[in-house]
C-alpha positions as CSV (number, residue, x, y, z in Angstrom):
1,X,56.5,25.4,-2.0
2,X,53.6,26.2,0.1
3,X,51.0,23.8,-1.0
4,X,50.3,20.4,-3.4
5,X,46.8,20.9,-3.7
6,X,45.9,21.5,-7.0
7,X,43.5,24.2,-6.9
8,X,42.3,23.9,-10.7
9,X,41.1,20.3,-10.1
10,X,39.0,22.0,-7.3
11,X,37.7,25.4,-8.6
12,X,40.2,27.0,-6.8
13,X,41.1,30.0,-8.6
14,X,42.5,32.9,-6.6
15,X,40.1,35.2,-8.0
16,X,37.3,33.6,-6.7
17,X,38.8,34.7,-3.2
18,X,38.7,38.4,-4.4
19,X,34.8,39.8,-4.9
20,X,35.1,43.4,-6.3
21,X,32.1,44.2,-3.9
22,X,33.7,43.4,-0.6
23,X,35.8,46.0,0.5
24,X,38.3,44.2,3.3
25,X,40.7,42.1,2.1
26,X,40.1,37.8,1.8
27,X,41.0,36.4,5.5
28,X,43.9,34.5,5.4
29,X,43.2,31.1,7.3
30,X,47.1,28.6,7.8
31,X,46.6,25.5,9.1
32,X,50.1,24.6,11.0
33,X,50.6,21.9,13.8
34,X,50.0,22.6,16.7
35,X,53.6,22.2,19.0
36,X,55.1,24.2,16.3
37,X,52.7,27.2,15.7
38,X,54.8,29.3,18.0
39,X,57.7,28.6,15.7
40,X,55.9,30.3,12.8
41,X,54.8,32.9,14.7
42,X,59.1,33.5,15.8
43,X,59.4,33.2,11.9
44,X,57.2,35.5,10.9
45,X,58.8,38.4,13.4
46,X,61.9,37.9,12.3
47,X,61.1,38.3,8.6
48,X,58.5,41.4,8.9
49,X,60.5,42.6,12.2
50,X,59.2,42.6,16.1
51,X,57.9,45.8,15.9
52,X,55.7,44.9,13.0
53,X,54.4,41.8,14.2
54,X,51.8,41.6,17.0
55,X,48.7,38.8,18.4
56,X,45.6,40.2,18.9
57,X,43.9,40.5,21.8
58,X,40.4,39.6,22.4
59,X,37.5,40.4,25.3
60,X,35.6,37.7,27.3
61,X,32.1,38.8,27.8
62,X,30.0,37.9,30.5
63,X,27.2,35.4,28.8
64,X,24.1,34.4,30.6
65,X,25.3,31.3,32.8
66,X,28.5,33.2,33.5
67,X,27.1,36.3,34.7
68,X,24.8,34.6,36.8
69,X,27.9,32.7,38.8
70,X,29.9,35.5,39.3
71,X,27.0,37.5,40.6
72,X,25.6,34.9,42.9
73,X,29.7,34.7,44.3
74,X,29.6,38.4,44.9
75,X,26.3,38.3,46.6
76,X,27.8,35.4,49.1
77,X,25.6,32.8,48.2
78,X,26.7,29.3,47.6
79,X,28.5,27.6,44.4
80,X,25.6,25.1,44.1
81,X,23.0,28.0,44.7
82,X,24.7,29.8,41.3
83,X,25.3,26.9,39.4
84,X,21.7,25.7,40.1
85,X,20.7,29.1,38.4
86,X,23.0,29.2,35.7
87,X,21.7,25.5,34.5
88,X,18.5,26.4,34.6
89,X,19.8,28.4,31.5
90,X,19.1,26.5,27.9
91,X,22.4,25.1,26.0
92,X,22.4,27.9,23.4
93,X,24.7,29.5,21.7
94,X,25.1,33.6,23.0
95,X,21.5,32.7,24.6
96,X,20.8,36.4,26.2
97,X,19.0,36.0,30.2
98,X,16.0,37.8,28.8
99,X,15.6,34.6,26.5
100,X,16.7,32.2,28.8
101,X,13.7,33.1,30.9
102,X,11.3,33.3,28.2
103,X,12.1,29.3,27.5
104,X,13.4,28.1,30.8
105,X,10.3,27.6,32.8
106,X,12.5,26.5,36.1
107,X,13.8,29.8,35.8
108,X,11.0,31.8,35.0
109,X,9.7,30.1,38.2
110,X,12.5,30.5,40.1
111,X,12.7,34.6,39.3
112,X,8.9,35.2,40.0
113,X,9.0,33.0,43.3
114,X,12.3,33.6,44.4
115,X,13.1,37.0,45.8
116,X,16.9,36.7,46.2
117,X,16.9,35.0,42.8
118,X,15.2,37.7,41.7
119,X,17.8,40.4,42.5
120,X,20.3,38.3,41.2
121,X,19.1,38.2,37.8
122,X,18.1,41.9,38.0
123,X,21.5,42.4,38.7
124,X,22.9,40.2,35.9
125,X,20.7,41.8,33.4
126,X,22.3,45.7,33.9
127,X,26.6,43.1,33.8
128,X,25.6,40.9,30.8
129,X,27.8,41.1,28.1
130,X,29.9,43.6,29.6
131,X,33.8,43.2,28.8
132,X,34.9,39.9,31.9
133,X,38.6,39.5,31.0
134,X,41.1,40.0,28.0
135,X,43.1,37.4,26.1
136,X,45.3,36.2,23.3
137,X,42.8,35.3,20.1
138,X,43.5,32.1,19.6
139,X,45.2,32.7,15.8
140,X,45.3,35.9,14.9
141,X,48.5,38.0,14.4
142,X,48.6,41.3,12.6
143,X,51.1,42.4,10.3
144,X,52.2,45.5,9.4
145,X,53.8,47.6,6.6
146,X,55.6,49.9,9.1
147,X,55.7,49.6,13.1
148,X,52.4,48.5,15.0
149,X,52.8,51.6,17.5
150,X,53.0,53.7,15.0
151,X,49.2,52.8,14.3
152,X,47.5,51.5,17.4
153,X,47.9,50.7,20.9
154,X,49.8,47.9,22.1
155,X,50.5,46.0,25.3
156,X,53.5,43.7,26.3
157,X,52.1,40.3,27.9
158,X,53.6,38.8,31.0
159,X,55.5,36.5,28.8
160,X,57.2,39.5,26.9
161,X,54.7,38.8,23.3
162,X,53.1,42.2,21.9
163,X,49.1,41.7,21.7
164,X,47.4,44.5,20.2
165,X,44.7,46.4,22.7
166,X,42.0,46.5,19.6
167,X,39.8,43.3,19.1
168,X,39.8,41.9,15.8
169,X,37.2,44.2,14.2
170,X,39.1,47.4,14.7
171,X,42.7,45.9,13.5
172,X,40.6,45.2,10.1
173,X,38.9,48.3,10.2
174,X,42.8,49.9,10.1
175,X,43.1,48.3,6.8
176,X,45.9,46.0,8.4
177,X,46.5,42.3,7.4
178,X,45.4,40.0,9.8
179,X,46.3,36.7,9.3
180,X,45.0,33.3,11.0
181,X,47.8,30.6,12.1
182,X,45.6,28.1,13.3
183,X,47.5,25.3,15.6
184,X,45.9,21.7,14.4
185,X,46.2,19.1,16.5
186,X,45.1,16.9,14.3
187,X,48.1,17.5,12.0
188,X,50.7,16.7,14.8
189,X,48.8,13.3,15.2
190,X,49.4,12.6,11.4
191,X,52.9,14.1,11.4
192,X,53.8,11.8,14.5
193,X,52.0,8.8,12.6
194,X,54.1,8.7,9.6
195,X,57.6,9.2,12.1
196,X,56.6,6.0,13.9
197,X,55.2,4.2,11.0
198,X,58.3,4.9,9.5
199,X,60.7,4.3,12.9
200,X,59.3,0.5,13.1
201,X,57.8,-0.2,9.5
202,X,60.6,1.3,8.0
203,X,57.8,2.6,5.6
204,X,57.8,5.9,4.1
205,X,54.3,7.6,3.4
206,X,53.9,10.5,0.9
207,X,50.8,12.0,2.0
208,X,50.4,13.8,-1.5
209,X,49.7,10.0,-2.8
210,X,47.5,9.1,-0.4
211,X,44.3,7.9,-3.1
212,X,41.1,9.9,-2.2
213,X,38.8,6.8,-3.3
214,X,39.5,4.3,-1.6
215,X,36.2,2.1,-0.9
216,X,37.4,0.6,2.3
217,X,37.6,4.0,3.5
218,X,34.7,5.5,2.7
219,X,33.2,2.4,3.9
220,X,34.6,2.9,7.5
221,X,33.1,6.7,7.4
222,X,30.4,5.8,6.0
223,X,30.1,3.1,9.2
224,X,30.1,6.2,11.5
225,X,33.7,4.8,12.6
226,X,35.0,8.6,12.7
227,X,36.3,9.3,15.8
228,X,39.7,10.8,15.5
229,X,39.3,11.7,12.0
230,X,39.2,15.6,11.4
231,X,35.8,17.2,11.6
232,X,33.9,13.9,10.9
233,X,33.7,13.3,14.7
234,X,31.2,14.4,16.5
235,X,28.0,12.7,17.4
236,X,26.3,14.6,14.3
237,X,28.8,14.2,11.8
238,X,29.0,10.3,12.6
239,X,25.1,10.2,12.2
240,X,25.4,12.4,9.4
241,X,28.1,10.2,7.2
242,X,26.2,7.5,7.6
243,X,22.7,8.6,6.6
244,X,24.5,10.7,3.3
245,X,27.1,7.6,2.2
246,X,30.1,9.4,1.1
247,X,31.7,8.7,-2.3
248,X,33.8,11.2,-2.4
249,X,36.1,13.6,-1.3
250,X,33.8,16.0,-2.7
251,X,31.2,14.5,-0.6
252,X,33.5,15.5,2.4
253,X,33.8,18.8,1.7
254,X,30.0,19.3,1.3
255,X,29.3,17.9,4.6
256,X,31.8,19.6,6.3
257,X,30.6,23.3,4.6
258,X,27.0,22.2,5.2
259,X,27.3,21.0,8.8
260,X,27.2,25.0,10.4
261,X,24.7,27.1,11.3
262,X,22.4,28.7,8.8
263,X,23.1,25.5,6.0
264,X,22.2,22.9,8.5
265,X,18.5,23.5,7.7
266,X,19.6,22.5,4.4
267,X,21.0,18.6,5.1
268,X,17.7,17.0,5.2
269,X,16.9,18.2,1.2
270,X,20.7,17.4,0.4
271,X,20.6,13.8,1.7
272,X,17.3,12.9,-0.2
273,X,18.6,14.7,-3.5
274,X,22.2,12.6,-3.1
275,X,19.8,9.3,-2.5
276,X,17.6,10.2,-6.2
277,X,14.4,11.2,-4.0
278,X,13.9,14.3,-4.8
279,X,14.7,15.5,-8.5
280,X,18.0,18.1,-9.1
281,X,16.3,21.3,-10.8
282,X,18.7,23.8,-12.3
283,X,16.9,27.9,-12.7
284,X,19.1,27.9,-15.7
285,X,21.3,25.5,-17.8
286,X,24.2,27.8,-17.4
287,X,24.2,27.2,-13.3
288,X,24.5,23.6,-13.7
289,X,28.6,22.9,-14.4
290,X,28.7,25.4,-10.5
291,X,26.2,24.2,-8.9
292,X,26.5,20.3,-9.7
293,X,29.5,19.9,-7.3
């Protein structure tokens, strides 16, 4: 048995997972906890064989505040000298230096005025995003039909595990499965709940029956009283329940979809149709039974 969700209840269907246009295969995401994530990995060599079975490596690049540390340490000058560069930098996500000082005016200032900040940045400009160090991804493992060597370069890390010398990208572009064992903490927390409520309660909880409307609940989320609770925690999610006023679990997985990059844009126009201020159009009758959810 590998799961009791019920994937009809929720649209599920596996062939919604297979889109005759995309030509790579569906990824393969398995949520596991996360002190026992090495045990699946151990389970999954000995069923394919070690020679089949390898983690994939990934690169660390060198990003605009890092760059500018490392260069500053190899020109000699001090750790509060670099790190008073790099936070000049704006809290963006893969924010390049030539952007950075186009909306930083500290360190637009601090380039035109400054003549050994100046050849530091010049510097960092020819290094950023060149390859800084290599690592284990954090879930992927490869798996394949006959063994890995036979099909791409491999490496044997200090702890004896085979990592793949390809990034992610390339290991798909083989045609190989790659497969995602994510470690949850959050899932140890819950498995470690029910053995203690069970050790001094002496109460046994199915989590299958756990009801998914139940209005004290939702009113605790809905109180912004999330912390702890599985992608409902941060500072924007909290604002974010309580603005929206869940219902649902449906409501929860809305949120949780919505709140990314790219559909954030889109909360704003969510919350007021969910709250009857702005009217639900449909471009045709047909779309409504997919798009009502």
């Amino acid at each position: 048995e590998i799961s009791n969700v019920d994937p009809l209840r929720y649209g599920l269907i596996f062939e919604r997972f297979l889109n005759p246009d995309r030509v790579s295969p569906p990824d393969i995401d398995i949520d596991f906890a996360d002190d026992r994530r090495e045990e699946v990995i151990e389970y999954v060599r000995e069923k394919y064989g070690r020679d089949s079975v390898a983690q994939i490596i990934t690169f660390g690049t060198m990003g605009a505040k890092s760059v500018i540390r490392d260069v500053a340490r190899v020109m000699g000058l001090s750790f509060g000298e670099g790190d008073r560069l790099a936070k000049m930098v704006p809290a963006e996500l893969k924010i390049t230096l030539k952007n950075a000082i186009r909306k930083s005016p500290d360190l637009k200032e601090a380039y035109d005025n400054e003549e050994v900040t100046r050849e530091l940045i010049d510097t960092a400009f020819v290094l950023e995003d060149l390859t800084r160090n290599s690592s284990v991804h954090a879930a992927g493992v490869v798996i394949g039909a006959e063994p890995l060597v036979n099909i791409l370069p491999l490496k044997k890390d200090e702890d004896g595990a085979i990592t793949t010398q390809y990034p992610m990208g390339p290991v798909e572009d083989l045609g190989l499965l790659k497969m995602d064992f994510l470690g949850l903490k959050t899932l140890t927390v819950i498995r470690n709940t029910c053995e203690m409520v069970k050790q001094w309660r002496d109460i046994e909880i199915d989590l299958d029956r756990v009801p998914t409307d139940d209005a004290k609940t939702y009113d605790q989320l809905n109180s912004g009283h999330t912390v702890g609770v599985f992608q409902l925690e941060s500072g924007g999610m909290r604002d974010l329940c309580r603005k929206f006023k869940l219902g649902s679990i449906e409501h929860i997985t809305a949120l949780v979809a919505l709140y990314r990059p790219g559909p954030m844009d889109l909360i704003p126009d969510f919350i007021r149709r969910r709250h009857g201020e702005v009217e639900i159009n449909y471009p045709h009758p047909l779309l409504e039974p997919i798009a009502k959810e």
